[in-house]
ROLUM-753280 format. One record per atom (N, C-alpha, C, O): residue in one letter; x, y, z. Coordinates in steps of 0.001 Angstrom, whole numbers, plus 500000, padded with zeros to 6 digits. Atoms other than C-alpha are relative to their C-alpha. Example, Ala and Ser with C-alpha at 12.3 -4.5 7.8 and 13.67 -1.06 7.14 Angstrom:
BEGIN
A500890498810500000;A512300495500507800;A500900501200500000;A501936501181500665;S499180498810499940;S513670498940507140;S499230501090500730;S499739502198500899;
***
This chain:
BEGIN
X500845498809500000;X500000500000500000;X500881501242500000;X501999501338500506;X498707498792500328;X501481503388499016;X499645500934501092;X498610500772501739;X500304499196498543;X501677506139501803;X498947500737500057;X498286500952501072;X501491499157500075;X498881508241500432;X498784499081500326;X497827499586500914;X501061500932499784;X496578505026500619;X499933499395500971;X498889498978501472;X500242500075498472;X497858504140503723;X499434500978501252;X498766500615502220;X500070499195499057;X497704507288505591;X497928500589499724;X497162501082500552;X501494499311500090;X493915508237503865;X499404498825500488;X498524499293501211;X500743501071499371;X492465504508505073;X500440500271501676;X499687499795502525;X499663499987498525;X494160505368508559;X499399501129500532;X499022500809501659;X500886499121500421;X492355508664508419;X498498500237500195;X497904501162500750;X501260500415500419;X489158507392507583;X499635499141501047;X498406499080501002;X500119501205499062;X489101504616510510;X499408501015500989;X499813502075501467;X501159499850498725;X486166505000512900;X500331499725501605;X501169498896501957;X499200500075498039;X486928505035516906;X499202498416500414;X498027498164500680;X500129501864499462;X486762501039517804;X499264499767501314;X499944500205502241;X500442500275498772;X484495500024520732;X500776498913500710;X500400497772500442;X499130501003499371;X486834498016522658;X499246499198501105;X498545499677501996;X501037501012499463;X485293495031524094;X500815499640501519;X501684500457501821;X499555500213499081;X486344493363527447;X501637499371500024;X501960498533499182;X498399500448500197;X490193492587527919;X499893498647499701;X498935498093500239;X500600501096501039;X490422489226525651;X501028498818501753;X500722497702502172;X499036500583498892;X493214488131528858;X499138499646501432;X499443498788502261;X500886499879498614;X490265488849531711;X499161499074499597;X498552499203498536;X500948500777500035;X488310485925532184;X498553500800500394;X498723501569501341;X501058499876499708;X484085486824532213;X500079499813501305;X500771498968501874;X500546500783498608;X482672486901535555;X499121499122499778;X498547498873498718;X501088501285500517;X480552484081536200;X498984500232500439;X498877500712501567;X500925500031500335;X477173483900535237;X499324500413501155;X499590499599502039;X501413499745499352;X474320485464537466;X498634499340499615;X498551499108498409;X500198500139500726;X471348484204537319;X498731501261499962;X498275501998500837;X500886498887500808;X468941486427535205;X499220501385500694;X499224502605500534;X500467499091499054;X466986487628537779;X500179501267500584;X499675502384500472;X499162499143499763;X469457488861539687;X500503500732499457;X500082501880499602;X499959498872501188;X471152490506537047;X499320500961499683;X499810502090499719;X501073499099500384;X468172492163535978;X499614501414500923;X499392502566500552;X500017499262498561;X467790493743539593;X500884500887500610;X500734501630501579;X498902499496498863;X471063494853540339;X500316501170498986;X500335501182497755;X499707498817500882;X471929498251539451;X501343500007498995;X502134499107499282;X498827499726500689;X474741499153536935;X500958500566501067;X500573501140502086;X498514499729498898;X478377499787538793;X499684501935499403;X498853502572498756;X499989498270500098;X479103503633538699;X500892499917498984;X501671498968498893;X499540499687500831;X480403505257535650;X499936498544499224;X500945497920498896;X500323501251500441;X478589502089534183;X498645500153499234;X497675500228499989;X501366500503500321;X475564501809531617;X499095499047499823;X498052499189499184;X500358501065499770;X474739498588532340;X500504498873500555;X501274498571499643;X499599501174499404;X475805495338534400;X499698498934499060;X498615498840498482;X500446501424500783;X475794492241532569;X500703498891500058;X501774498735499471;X499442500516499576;X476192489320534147;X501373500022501405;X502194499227501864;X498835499737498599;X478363490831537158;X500902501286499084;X501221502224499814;X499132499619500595;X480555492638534209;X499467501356499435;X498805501413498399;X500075498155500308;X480306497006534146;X500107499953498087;X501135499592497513;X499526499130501508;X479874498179530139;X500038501306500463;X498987501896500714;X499810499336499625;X481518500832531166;X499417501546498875;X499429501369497657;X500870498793500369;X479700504692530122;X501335500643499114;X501239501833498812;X499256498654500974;X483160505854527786;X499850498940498876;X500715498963498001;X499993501004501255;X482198503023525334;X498780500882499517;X498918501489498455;X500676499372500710;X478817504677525021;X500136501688499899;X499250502534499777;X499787498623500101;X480261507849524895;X500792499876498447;X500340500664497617;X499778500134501372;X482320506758521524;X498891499467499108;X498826499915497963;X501170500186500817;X479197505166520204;X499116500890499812;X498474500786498767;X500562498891500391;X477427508322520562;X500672500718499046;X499948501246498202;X499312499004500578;X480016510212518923;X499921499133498058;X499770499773497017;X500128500949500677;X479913507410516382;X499257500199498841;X499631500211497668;X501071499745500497;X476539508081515413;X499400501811499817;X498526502295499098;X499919498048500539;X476755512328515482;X500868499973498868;X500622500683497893;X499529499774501484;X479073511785512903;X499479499432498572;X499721499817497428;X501161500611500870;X476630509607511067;X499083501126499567;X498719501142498391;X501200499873500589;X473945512176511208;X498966499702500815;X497883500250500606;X500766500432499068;X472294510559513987;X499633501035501268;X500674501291501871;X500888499037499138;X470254513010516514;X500878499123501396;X501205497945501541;X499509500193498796;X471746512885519780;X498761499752501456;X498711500588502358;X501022499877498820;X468730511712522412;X499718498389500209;X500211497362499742;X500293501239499159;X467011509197524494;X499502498973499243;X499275497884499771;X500392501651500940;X465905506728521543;X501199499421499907;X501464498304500352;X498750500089500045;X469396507067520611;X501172499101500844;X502038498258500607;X499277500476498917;X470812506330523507;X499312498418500614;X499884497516501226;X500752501507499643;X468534503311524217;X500259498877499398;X500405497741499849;X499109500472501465;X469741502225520850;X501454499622500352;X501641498445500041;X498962500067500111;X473208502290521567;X500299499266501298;X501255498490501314;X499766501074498831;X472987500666525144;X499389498487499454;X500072497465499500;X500342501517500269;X471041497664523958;X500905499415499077;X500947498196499241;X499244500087500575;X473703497542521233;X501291498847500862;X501668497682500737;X498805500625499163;X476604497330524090;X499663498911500539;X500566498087500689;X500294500715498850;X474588495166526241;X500154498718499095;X500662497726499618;X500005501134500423;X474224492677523224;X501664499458499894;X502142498424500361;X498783499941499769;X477753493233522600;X500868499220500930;X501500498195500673;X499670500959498272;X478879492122526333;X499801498686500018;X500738497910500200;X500381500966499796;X476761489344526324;X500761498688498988;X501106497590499425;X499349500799500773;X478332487814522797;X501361499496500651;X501668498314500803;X498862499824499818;X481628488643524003;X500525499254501246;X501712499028501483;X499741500789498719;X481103486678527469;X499674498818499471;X499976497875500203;X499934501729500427;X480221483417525276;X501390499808499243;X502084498791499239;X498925500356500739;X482914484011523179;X501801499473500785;X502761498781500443;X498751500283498959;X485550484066526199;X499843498571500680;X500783497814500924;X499694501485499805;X483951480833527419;X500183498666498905;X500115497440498985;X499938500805501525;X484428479563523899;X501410499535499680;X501848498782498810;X498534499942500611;X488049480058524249;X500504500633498801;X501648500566498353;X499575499064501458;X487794482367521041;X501384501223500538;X502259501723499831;X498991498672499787;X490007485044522808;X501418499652500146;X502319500488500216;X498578500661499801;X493004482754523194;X500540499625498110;X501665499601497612;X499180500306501570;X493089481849519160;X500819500663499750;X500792501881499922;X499528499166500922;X495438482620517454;X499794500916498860;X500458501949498772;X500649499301501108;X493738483924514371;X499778501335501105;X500523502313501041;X500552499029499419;X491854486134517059;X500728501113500874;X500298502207501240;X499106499539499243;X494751487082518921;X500808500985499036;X501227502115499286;X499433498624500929;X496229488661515808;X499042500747499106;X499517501581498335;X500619499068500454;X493262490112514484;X499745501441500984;X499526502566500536;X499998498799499065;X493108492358517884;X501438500490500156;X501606501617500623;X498723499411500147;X496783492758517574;X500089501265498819;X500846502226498957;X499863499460501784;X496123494384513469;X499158501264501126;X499762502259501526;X500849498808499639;X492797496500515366;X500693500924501028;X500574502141500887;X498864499143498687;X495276497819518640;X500779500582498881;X500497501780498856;X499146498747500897;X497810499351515628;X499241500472499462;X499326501673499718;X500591498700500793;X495376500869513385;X498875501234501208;X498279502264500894;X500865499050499337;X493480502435516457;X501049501190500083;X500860502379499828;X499079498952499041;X496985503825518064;X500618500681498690;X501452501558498916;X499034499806501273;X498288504430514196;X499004501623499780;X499329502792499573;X501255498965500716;X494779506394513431;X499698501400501239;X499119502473501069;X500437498792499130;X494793508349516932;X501200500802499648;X501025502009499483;X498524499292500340;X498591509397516110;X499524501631499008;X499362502810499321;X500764499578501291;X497278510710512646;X499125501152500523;X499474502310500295;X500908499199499644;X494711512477514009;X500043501282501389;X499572502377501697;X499527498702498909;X495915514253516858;X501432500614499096;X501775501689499590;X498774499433501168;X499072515202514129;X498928501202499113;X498974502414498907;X501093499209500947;X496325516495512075;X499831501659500946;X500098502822500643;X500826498779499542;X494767518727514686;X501322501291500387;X501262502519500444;X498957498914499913;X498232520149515364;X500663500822499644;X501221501778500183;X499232499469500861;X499552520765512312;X499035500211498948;X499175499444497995;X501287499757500406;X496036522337510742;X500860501060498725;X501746501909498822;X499335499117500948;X496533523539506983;X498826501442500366;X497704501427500873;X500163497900500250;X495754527840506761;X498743500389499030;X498767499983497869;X500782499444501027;X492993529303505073;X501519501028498696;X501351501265497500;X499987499702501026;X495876531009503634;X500907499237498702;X501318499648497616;X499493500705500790;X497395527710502543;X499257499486498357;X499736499261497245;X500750499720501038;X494082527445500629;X500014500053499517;X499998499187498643;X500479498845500967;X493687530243499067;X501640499981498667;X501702500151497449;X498802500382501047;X497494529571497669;X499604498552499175;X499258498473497996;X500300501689500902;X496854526039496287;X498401500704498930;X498430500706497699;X500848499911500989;X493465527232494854;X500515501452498733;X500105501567497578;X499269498731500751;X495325530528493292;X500964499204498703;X501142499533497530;X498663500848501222;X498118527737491562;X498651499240498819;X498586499452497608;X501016500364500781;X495044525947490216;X499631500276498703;X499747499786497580;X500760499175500306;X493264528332489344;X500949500837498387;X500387501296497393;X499165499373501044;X496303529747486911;X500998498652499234;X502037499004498675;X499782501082500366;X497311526466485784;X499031499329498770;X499425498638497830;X501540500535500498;X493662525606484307;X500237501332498886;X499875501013497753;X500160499103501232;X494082528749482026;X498216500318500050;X497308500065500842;X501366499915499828;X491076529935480751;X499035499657498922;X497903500102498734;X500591500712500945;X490241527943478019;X500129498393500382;X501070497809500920;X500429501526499917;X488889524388478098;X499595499684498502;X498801500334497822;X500094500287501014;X489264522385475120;X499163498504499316;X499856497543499651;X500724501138500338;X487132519530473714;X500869499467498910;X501236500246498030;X499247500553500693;X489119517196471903;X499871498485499862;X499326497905500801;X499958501173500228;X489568513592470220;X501246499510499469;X501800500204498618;X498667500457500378;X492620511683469633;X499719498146499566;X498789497460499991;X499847501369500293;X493556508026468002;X502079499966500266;X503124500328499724;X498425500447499990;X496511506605469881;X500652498449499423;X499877497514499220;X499283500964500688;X498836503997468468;X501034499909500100;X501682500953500174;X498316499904499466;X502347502530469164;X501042500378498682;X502163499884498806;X499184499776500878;X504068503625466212;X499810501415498936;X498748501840498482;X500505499088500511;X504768506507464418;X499415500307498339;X498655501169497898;X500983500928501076;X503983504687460990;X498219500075500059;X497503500779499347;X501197499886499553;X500676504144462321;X498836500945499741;X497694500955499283;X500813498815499616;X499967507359463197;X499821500814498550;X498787501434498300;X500045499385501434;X500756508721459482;X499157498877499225;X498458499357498333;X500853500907500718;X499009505872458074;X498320500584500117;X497596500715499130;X501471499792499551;X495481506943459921;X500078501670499227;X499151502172498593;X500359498359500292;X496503510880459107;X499535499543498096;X498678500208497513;X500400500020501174;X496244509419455446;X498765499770499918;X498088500566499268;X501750500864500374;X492824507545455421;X499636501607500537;X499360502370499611;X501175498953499912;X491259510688457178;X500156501081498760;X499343501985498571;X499910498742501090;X492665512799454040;X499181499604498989;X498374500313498388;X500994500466500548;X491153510425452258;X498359499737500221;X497702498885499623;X501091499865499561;X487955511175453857;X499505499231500806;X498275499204500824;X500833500929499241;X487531508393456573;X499448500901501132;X499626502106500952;X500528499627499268;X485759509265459665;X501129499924501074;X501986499043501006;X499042500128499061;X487832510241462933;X499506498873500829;X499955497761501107;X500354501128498862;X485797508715465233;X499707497980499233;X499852496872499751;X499520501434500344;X485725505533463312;X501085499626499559;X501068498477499118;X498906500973499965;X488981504787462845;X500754500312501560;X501796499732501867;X500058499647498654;X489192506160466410;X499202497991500728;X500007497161501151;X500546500951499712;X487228503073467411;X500484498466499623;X500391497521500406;X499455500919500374;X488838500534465203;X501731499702500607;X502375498680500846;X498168500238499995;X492652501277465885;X500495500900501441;X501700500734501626;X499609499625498823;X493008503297469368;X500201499208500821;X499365498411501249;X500019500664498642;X494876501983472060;X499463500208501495;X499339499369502387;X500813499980499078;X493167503974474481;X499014499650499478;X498396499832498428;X501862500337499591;X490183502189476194;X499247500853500280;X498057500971499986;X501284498779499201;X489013505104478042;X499390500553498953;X498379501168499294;X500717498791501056;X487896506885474871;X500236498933498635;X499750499639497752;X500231500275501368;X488246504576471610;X498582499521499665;X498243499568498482;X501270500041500234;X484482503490472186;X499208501258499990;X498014501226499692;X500890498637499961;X483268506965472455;X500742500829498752;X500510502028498591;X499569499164501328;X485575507709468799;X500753501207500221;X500694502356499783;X499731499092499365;X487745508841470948;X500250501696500346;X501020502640500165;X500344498755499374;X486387511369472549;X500706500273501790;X500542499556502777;X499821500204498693;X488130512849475504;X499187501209501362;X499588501702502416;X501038498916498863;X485244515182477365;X500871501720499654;X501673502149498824;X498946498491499867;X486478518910478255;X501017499515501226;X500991498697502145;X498860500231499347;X489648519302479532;X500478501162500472;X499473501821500205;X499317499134500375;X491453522018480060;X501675499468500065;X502145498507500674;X498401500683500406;X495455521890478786;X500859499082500943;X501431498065500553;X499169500719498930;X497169520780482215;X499750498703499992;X500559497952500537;X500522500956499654;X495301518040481971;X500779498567498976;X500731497339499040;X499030500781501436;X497493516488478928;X501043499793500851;X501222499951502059;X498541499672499920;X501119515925478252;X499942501183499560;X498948501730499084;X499670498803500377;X502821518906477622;X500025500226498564;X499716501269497988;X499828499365500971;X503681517972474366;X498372499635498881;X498196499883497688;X501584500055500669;X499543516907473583;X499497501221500115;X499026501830499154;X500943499124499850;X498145519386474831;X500778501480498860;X500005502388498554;X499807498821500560;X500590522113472626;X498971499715498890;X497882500286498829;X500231500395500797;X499840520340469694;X498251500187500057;X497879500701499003;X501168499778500090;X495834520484470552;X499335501655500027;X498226502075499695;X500461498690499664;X495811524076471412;X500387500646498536;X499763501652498197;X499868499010501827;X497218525237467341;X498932499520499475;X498561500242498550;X501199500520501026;X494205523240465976;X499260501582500159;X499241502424501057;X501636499719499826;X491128524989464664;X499118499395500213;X499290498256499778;X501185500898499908;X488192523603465403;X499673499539499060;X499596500216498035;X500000500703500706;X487482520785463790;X501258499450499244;X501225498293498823;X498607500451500311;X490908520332462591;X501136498471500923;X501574498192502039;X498865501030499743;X493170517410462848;X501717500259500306;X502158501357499967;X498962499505500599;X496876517165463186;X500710499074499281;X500745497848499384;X499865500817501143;X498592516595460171;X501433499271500333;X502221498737499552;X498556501125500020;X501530514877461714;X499435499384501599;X498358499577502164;X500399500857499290;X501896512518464496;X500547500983501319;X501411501859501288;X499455499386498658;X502184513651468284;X500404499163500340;X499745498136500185;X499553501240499075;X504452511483470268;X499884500872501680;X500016502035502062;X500123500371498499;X503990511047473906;X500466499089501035;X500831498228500235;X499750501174499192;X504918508582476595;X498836499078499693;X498963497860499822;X501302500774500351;X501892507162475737;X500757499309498476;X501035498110498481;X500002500975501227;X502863506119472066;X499447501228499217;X499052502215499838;X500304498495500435;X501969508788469224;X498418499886499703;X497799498917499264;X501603499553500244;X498404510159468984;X499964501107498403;X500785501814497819;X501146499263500881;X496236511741466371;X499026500500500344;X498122499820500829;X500686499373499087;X494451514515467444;X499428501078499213;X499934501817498369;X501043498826500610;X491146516647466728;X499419500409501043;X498943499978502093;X500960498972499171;X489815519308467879;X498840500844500133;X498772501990499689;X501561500046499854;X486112519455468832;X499425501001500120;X498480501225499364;X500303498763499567;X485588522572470313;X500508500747501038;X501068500092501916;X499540498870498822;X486513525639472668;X499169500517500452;X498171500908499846;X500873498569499223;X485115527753475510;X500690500299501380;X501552499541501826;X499582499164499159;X485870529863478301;X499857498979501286;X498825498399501624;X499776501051498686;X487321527712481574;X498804500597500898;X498774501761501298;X500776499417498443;X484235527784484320;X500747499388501316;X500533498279501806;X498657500206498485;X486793527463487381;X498794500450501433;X498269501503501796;X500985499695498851;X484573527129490331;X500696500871501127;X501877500909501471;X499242498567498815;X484778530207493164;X500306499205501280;X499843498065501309;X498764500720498837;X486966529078496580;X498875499526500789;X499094498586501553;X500993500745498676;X483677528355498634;X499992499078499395;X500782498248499845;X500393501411500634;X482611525620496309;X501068498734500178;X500755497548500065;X498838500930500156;X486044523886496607;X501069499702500981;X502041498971500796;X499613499735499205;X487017524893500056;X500602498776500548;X501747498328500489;X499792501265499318;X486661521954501878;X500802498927498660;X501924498776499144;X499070500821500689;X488391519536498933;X501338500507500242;X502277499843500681;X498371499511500360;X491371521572498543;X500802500116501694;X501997500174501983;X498924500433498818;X491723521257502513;X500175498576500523;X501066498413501356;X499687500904500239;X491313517637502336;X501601499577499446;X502577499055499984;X498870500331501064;X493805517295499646;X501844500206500933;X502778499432501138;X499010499961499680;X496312519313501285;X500250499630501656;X501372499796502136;X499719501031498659;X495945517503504942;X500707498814499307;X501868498487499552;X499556501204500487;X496040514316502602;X502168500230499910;X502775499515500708;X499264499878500821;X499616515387500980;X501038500645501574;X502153500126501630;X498876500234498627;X501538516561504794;X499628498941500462;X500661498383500833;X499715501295499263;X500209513275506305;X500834499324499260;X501786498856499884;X498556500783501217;X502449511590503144;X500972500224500283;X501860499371500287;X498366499683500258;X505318513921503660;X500282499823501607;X501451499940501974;X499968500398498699;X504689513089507476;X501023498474499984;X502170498293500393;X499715501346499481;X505008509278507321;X501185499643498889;X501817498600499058;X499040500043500805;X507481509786504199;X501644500304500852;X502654499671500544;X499161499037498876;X509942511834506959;X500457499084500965;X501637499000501305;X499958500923499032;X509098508990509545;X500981498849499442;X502181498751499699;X499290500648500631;X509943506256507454;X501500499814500048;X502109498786500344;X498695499810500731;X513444507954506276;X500978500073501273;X502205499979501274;X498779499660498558;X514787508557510050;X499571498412500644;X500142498164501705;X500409501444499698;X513108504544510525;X501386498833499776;X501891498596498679;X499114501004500749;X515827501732510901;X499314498818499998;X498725498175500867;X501406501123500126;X514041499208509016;X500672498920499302;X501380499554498519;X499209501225500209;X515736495655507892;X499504498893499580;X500229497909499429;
***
């Protein structure tokens, strides 16, 4: 997994209800009655079986469910105790099951203990090192002058050779259709069923040396020689032009501070890594 895909799944990880220590044997069984009768221990939302679900479990399950969207009140909360209580109860068969001694089970709570302490790291890093409105407003400013202000509609037929590519510029002189020999002979997938078509773009969005080559066309125009690329050389028309609509900084606020949290947690665990002696 690469660091950006590690650090955004570590990120993304929900606060774990941690069940009873897998090492602490259950107390033993009450029966029902009793249970039923006896109050919850303090700083406890329920007894079960002799054994406190202690009140900071349903304090992450509330929080759990506010980040869901979920209304914070007494259904809620009724909800989320009968939850724990079922919880408890599994979790006290499962200890007389001997499940908490497996191995399998022993390293699946080993994997959930690092991504909790990996994901609280992360996250208290986050809150410390908070990107700037006017880190923002810079990243959407580079964008923003990057994107130009033309967006170009365009179609290309790529092919590994530059043979190829003069071969197809002939047939279209000879009047074939772009988009069908677009369809027959492109190696891009993304676009040789659509005759290849590649949507609007604007230039950045190319290579450097596609996108020159698309920006001298006129509309409707082809070019009459081959473009090479890392890709392999293309054949390229151009569909149409219009004026870049570059959305205003509210609309894009929140992404662009995503993005750039995403991109210091990388150069975070990139940093970590490099001072890491690893063997």
């Amino acid at each position: 997994m690469t660091p950006r895909l590690f650090a955004a799944a570590l990120l993304a990880l929900p606060m774990l209800v941690c069940a009873q220590d897998p090492d602490k044997p259950a107390a033993k069984a009450k029966p029902a009655a009793k249970a039923a009768a006896k109050a919850p221990a303090k700083d406890a939302v329920a007894t079960v079986n002799g054994v406190p679900v202690p009140s900071s479990r349903m304090q992450f399950m509330m929080e759990q469910q506010r980040q869901r969207g979920a209304p914070d009140n007494e259904q809620t909360r009724a909800m989320m105790r009968d939850e724990l209580v079922n919880r408890e109860i599994v979790v006290q068969e499962a200890q007389k099951a001997g499940l908490a001694k497996s191995p399998e089970v022993q390293g699946q709570l080993d994997i959930a203990r690092q991504e909790i302490l990996v994901g609280a790291f992360l996250r208290d890093w986050v809150r410390k090192h908070p990107v700037s409105d006017a880190d923002i407003q810079k990243e959407y400013d580079r964008a923003k002058s990057q994107s130009g202000d033309k967006e170009y509609r365009a179609r290309h037929i790529l092919v590994e050779t530059e043979d190829q590519a003069k071969g197809l510029i002939a047939e279209l002189k000879k009047g074939a259709t772009f988009a069908e020999l677009a369809q027959k002979n492109s190696k891009d997938t993304g676009s040789k069923e659509r005759g290849g078509d590649l949507d609007w773009n604007v230039p950045g969005a190319f290579d450097k040396q596609f996108s020159d080559a698309m920006m001298k066309l006129e509309k409707g125009k082809y070019t009459e020689a081959p473009v090479q690329t890392r890709f392999g050389f293309h054949v390229i028309q151009l569909d149409d032009v219009r004026q870049t609509r570059f959305p205003v900084l509210a609309d894009v606020k929140q992404r662009i501070q995503q993005q750039l949290t995403q991109n210091k947690v990388d150069e975070l665990i990139r940093g970590l890594r490099e001072k890491a002696k690893v063997e």
